[in-house]
PDB file of N, CA, C, O and CB in Angstrom:
ATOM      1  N   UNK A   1       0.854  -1.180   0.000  1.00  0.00           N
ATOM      2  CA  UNK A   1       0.000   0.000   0.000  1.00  0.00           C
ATOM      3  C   UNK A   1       0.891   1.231   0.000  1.00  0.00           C
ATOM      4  O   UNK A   1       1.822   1.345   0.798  1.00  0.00           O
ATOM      5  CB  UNK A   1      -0.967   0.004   1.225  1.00  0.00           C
ATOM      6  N   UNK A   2       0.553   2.262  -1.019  1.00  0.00           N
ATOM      7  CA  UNK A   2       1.158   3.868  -1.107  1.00  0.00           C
ATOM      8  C   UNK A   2       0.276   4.319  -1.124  1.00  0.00           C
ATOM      9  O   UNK A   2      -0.663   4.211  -1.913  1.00  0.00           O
ATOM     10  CB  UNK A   2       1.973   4.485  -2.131  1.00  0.00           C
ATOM     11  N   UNK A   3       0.520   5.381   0.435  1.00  0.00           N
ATOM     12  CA  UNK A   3      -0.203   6.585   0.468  1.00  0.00           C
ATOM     13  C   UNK A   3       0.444   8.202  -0.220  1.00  0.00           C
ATOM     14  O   UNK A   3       1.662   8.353  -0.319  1.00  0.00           O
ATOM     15  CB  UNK A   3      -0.451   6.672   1.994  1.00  0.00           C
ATOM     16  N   UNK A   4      -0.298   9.047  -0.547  1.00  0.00           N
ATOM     17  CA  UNK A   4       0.225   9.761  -1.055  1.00  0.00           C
ATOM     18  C   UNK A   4      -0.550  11.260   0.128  1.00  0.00           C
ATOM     19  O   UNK A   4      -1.565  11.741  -0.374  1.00  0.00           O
ATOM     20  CB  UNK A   4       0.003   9.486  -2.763  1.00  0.00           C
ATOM     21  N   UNK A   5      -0.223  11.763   1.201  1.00  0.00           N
ATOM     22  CA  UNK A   5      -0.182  12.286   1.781  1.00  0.00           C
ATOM     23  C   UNK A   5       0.180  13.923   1.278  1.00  0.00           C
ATOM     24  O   UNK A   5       1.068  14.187   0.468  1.00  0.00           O
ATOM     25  CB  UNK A   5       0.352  11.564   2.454  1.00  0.00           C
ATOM     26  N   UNK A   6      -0.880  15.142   2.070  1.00  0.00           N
ATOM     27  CA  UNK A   6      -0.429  16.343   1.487  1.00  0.00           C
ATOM     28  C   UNK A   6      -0.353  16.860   3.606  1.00  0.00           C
ATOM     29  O   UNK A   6      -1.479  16.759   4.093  1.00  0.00           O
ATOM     30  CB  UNK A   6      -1.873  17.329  -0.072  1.00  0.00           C
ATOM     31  N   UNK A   7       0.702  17.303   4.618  1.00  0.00           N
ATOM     32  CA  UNK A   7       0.763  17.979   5.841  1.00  0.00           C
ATOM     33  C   UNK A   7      -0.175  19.188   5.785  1.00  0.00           C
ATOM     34  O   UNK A   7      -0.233  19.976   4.841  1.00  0.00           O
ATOM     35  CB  UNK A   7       2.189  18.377   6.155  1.00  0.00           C
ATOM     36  N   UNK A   8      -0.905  19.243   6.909  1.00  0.00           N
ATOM     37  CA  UNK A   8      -1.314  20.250   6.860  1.00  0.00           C
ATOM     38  C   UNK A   8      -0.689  20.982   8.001  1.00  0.00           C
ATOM     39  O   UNK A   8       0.219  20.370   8.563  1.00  0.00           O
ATOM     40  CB  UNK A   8      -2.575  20.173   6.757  1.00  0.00           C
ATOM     41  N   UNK A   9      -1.051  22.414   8.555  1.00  0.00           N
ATOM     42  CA  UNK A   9      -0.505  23.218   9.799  1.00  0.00           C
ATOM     43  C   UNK A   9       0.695  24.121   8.757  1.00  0.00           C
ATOM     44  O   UNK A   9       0.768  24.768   7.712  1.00  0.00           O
ATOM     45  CB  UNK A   9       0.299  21.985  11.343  1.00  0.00           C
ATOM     46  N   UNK A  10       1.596  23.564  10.020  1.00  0.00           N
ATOM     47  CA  UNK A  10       2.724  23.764   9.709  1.00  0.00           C
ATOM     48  C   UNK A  10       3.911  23.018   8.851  1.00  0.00           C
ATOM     49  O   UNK A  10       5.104  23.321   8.859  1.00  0.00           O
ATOM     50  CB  UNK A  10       2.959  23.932  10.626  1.00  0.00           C
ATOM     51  N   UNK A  11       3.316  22.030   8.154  1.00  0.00           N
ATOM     52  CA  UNK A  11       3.956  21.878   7.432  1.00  0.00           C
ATOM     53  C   UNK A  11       4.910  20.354   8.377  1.00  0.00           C
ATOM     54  O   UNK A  11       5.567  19.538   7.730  1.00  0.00           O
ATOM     55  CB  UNK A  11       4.529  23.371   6.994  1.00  0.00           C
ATOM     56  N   UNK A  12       4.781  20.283   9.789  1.00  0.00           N
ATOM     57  CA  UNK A  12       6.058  19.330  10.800  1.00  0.00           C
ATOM     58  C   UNK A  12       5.524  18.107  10.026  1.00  0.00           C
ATOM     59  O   UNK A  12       4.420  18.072   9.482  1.00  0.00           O
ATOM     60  CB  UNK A  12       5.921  19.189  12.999  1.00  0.00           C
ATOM     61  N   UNK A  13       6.610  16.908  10.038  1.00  0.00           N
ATOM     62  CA  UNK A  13       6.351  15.201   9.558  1.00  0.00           C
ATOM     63  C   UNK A  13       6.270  14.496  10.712  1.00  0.00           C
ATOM     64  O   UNK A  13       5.581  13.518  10.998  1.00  0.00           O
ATOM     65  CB  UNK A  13       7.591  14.416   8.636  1.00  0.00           C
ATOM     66  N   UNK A  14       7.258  15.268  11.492  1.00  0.00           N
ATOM     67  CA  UNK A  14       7.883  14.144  13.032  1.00  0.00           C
ATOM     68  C   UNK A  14       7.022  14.529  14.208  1.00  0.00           C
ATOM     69  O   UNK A  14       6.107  15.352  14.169  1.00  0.00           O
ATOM     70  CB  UNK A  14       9.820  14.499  13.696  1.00  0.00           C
ATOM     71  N   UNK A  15       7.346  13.964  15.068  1.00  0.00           N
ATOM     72  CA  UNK A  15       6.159  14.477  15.976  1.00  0.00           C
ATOM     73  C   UNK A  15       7.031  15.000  16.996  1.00  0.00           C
ATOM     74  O   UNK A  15       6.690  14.684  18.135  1.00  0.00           O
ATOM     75  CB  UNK A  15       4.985  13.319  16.564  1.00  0.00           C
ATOM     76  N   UNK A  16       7.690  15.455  16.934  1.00  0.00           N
ATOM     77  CA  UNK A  16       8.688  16.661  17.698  1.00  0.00           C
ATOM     78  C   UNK A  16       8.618  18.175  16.865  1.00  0.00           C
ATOM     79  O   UNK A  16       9.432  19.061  17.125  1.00  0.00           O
ATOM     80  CB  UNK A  16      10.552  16.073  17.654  1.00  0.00           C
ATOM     81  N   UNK A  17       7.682  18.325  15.969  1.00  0.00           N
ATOM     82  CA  UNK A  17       7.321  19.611  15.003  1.00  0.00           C
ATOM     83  C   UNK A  17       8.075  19.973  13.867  1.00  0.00           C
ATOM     84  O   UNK A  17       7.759  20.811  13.022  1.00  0.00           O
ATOM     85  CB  UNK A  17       7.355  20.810  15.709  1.00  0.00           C
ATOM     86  N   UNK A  18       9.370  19.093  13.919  1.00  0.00           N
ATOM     87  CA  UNK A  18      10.209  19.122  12.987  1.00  0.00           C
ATOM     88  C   UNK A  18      10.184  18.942  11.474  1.00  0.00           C
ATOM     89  O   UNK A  18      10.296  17.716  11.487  1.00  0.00           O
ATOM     90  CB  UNK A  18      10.822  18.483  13.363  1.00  0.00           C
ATOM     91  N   UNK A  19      10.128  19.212  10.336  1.00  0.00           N
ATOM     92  CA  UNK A  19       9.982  19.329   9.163  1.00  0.00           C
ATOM     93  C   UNK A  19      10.303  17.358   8.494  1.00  0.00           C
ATOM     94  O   UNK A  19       9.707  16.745   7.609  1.00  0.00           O
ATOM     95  CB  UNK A  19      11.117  20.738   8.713  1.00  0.00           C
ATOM     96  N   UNK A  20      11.371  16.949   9.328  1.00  0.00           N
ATOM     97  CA  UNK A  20      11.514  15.474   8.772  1.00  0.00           C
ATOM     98  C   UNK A  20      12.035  15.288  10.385  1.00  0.00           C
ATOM     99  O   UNK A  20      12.208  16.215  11.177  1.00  0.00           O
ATOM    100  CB  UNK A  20      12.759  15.041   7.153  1.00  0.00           C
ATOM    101  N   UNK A  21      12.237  13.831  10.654  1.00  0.00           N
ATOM    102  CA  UNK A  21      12.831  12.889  11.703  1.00  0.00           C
ATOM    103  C   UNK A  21      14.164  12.986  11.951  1.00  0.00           C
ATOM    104  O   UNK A  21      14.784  12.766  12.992  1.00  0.00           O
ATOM    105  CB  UNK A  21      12.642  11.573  11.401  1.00  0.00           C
ATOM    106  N   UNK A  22      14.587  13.386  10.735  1.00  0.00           N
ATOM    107  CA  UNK A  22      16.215  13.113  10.592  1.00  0.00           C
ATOM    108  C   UNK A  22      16.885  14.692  10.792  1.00  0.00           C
ATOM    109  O   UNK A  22      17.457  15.230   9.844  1.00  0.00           O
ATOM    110  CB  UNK A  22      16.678  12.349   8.798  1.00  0.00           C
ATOM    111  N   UNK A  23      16.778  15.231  11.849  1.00  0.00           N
ATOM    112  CA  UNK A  23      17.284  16.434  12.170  1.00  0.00           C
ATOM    113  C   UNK A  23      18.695  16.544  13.505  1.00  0.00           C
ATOM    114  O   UNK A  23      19.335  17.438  14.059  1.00  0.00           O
ATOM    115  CB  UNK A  23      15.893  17.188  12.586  1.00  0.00           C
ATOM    116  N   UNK A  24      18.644  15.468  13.523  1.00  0.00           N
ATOM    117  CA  UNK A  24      19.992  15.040  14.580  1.00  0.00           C
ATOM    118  C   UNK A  24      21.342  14.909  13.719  1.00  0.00           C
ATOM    119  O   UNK A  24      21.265  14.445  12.581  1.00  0.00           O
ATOM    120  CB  UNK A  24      19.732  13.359  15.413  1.00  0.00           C
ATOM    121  N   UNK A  25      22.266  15.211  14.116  1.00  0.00           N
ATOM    122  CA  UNK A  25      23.432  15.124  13.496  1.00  0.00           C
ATOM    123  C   UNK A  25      24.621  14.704  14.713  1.00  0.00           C
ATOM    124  O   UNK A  25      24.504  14.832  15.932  1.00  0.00           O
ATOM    125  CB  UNK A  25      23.666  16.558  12.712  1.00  0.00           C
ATOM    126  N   UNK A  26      25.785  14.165  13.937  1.00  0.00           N
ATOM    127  CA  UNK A  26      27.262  13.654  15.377  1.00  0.00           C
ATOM    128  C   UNK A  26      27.848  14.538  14.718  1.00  0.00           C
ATOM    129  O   UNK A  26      27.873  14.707  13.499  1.00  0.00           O
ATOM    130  CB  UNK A  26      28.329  11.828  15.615  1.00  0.00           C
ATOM    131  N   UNK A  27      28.454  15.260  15.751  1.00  0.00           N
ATOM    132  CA  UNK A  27      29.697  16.383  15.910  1.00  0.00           C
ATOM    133  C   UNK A  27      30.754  16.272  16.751  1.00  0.00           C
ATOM    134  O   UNK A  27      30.503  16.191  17.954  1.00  0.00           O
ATOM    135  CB  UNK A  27      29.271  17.592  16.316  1.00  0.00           C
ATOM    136  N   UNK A  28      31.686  16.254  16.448  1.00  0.00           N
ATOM    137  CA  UNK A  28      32.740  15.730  17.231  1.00  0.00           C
ATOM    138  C   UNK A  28      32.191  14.520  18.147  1.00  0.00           C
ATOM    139  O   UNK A  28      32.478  14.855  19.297  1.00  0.00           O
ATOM    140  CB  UNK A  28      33.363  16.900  18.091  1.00  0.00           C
ATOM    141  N   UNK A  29      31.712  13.605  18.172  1.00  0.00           N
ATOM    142  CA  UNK A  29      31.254  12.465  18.889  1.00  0.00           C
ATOM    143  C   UNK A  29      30.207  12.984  19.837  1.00  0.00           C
ATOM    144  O   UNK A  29      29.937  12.347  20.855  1.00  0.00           O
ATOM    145  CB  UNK A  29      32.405  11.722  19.617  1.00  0.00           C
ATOM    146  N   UNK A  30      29.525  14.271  19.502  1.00  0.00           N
ATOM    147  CA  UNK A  30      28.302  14.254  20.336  1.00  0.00           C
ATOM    148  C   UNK A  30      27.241  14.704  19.786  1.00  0.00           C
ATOM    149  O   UNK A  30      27.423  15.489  18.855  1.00  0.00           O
ATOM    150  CB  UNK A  30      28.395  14.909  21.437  1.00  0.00           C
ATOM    151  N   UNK A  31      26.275  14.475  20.045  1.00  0.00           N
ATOM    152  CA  UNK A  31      24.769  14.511  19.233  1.00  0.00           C
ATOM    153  C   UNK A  31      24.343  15.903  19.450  1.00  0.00           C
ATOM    154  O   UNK A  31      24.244  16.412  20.566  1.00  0.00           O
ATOM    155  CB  UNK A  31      23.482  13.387  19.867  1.00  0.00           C
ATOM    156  N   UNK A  32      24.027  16.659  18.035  1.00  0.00           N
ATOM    157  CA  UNK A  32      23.385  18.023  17.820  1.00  0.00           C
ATOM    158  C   UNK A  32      22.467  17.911  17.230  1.00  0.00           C
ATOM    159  O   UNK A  32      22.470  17.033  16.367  1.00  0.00           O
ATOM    160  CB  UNK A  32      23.999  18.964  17.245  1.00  0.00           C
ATOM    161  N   UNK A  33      21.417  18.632  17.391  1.00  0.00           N
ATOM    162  CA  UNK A  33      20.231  19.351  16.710  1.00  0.00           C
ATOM    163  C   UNK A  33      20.410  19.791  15.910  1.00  0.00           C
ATOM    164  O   UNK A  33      21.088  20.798  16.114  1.00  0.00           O
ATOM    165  CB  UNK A  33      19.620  20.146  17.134  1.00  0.00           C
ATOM    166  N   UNK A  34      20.051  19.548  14.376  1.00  0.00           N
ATOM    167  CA  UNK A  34      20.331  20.450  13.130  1.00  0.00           C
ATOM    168  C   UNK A  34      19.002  20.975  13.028  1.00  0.00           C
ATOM    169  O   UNK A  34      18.024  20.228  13.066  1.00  0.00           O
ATOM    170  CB  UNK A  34      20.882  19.698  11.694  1.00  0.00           C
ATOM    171  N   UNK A  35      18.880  22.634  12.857  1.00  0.00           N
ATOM    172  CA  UNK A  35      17.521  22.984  12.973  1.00  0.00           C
ATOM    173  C   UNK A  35      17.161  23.037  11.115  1.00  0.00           C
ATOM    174  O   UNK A  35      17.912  23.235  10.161  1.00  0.00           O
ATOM    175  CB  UNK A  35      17.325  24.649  14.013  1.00  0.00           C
ATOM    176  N   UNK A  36      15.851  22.795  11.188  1.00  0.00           N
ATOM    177  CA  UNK A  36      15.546  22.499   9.955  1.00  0.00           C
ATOM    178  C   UNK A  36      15.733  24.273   9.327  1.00  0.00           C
ATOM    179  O   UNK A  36      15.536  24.531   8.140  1.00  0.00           O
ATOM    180  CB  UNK A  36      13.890  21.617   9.878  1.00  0.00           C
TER     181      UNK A  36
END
């Protein structure tokens, strides 16, 4: 099954409000927030 989905609001995917899930990044061996 494919859904084909349109966000409404603001536009967030993740459920932390974030634009996608994948907004974490490693920096020097420690975990940052990449802001969308």
């Amino acid at each position: 099954i494919l859904l084909k989905v349109t966000p409404e609001g603001d536009g967030g995917a993740c459920h932390t409000g974030f634009r996608t899930c994948f907004y974490r990044v490693v920096e020097n061996g420690k975990l940052k927030e990449r802001l969308p």
